[in-house]
N, C-alpha and C positions, 0 to 999 in steps of 0.2 A: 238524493234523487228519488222523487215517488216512485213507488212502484209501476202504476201505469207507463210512466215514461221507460222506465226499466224495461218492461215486459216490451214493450213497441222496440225498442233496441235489438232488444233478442232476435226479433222477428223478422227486423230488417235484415240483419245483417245474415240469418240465414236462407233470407228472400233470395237477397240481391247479392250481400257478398260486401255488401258496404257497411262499414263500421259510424255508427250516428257517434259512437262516444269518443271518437277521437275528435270531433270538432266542440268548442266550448259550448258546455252545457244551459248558460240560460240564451243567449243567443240563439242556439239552432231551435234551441225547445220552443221560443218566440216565434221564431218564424215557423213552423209547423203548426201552433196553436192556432195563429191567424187563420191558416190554408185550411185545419179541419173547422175551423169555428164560419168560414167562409162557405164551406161547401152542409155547414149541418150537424157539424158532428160535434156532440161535447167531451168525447175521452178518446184518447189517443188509440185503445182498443175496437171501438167501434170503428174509426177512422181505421186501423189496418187491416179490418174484415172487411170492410167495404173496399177497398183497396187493392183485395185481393180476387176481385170476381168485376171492377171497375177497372180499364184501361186507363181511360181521362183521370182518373183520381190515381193512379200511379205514377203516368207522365207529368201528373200538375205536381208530385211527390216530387219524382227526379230530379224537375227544374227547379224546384226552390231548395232544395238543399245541395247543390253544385249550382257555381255560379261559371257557366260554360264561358269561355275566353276563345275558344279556337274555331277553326271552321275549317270544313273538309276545300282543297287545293288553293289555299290559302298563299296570294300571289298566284293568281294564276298562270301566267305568264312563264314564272318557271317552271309550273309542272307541263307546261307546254315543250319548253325545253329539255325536259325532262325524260317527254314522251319519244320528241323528234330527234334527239341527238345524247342523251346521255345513257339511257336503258340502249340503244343500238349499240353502241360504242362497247357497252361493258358485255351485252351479248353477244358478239364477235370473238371475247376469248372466253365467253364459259355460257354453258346450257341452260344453267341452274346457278341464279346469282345466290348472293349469300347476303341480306340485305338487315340492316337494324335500323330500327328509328329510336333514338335515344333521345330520354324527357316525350314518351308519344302520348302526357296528358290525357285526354277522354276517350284518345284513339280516332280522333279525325285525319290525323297524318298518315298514320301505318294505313287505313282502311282507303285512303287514295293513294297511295304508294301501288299496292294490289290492284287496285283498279284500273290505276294507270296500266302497270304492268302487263295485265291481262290483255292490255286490244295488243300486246306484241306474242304473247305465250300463254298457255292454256292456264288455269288457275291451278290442275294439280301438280305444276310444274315450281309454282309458287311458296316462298316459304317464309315467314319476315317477324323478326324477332321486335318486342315494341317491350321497351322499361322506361320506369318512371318511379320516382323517391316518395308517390301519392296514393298510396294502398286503395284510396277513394274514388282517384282517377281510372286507375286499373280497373276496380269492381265497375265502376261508369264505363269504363270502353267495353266490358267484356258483354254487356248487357246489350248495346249497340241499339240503343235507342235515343236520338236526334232532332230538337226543334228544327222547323223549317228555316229559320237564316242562317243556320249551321251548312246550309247547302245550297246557299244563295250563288254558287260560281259553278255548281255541279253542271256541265250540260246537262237536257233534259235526255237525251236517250241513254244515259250512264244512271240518271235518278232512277231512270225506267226497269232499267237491266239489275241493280244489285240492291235495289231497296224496297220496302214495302211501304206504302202511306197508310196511316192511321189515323186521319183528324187532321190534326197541324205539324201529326209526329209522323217521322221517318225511321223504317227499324232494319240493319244493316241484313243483308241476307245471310243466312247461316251457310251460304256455301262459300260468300266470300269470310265469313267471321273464324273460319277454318284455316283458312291459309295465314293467321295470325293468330304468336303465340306473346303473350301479356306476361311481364315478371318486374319484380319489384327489384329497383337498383338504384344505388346510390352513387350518381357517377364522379362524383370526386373522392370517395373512401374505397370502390371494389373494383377489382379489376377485371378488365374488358377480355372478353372472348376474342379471335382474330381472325384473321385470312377471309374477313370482310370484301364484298365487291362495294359495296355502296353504304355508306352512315350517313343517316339526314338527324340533324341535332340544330334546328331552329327555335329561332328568339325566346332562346334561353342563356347562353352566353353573356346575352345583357346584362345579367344578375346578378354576374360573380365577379371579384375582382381579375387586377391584369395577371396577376400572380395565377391563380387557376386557373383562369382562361391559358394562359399560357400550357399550366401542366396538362391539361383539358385536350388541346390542340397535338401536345407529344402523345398520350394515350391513343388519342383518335386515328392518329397518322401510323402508330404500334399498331393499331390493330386494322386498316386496310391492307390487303395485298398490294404488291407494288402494279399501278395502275389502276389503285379502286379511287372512288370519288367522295369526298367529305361534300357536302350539299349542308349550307348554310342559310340563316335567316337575313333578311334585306338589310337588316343594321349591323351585320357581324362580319363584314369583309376582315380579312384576316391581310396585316399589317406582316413586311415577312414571312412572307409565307414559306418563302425558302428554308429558314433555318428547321421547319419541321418536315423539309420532304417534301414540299405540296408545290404545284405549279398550277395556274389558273386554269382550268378547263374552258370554262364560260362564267359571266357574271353569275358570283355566289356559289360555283362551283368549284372546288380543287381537286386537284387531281396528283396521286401521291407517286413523284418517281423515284426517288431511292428510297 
């Protein structure tokens, strides 16, 4: 590894909190060359002093080395449902839910979760625990900055309210990026925290076999209180759902009675 590429790792990673060397070294180092050799620059040094007193050349940074997949209330439909009938529901028996979003990727989920949440309860009332087995994701949600189709379903007085526009970028408000806390977990090796009101773990299930979906399903259902909601992705309707405890609340939502 040159050194210049070397030193630019360092740099990163105690910029942002993202690790360049865990992703394969001639690939990512390709794609970075193009972007500094695009914008002018011929060493990776100069590109991260310039980078660092440059917005546009940070954000064109962020997007090429994550390739974003998510988007904030994705389906939206159900965070409609979400809003009108499932956060009521679980706030009828408690003040202060106790909310996770497990696999929350770049943090588009947890950070509409909170948002949602908030047009019912104040945000410091809010608390929402978000993991992921992606150390890179993590460092990318905690940063909370957003291309614009990432937020293609946001209504416009919710973009207005907790976000700031930058260019074509969106940057998460720090008073919502507060009420979410980011930690690394591996959800088929560690085990789960409990007495959960609400777990949302979408279209991730798709990935694993029936065998840990299954053990996946018994964790999940261990770790809501009886009456909390598992909140699923639109390809994961859960077959059986009895045998883990769970009865249908609404489409892609269950709901855990023994």
């Amino acid at each position: 590894m040159s050194q210049d590429y070397q030193d630019f790792i360092m740099k990163v990673k105690k910029k942002t909190g993202i690790d360049l060397a865990l992703y394969k070294e001639a690939q990512m180092k390709r794609r970075l060359t193009s972007l500094y050799e695009k914008h002018g620059f011929s060493t990776f040094v100069e590109f991260f002093q310039a980078m660092t007193t440059d917005n546009s050349l940070y954000y064109a940074f962020l997007d090429r080395m994550t390739i974003n997949v998510s988007e904030f209330y994705r389906n939206k439909s159900r965070w409609d449902i979400l809003q009108a009938k499932v956060f009521p529901y679980l706030l009828e028996n408690s003040k202060r839910l106790k909310i996770w979003s497990a696999a929350c990727s770049t943090g588009e989920e947890p950070y509409s979760l909170a948002m949602v949440l908030n047009q019912l309860v104040p945000l410091n009332e809010i608390s929402i625990l978000a993991t992921d087995i992606d150390e890179n994701a993590i460092a990318r949600a905690k940063i909370g900055i957003y291309q614009e189709r990432a937020l293609n379903e946001v209504p416009e007085q919710i973009k207005e309210k907790y976000f700031i526009q930058e260019q074509n970028h969106y940057k998460v408000d720090e008073k919502l990026k507060k009420v979410v806390t980011f930690k690394k977990q591996n959800l088929l090796a560690e085990r789960f925290d409990q007495h959960f009101d609400l777990i949302v773990c979408r279209n991730v299930l798709i990935y694993f076999t029936e065998e840990a979906k299954m053990m996946l399903y018994k964790k999940f259902s261990e770790a809501l209180k009886i009456g909390g909601i598992l909140f699923v992705g639109s390809t994961e309707q859960i077959f059986d759902a009895e045998q883990y405890g769970f009865e249908s609340f609404d489409t892609f939502f269950y709901k855990k009675y023994k």
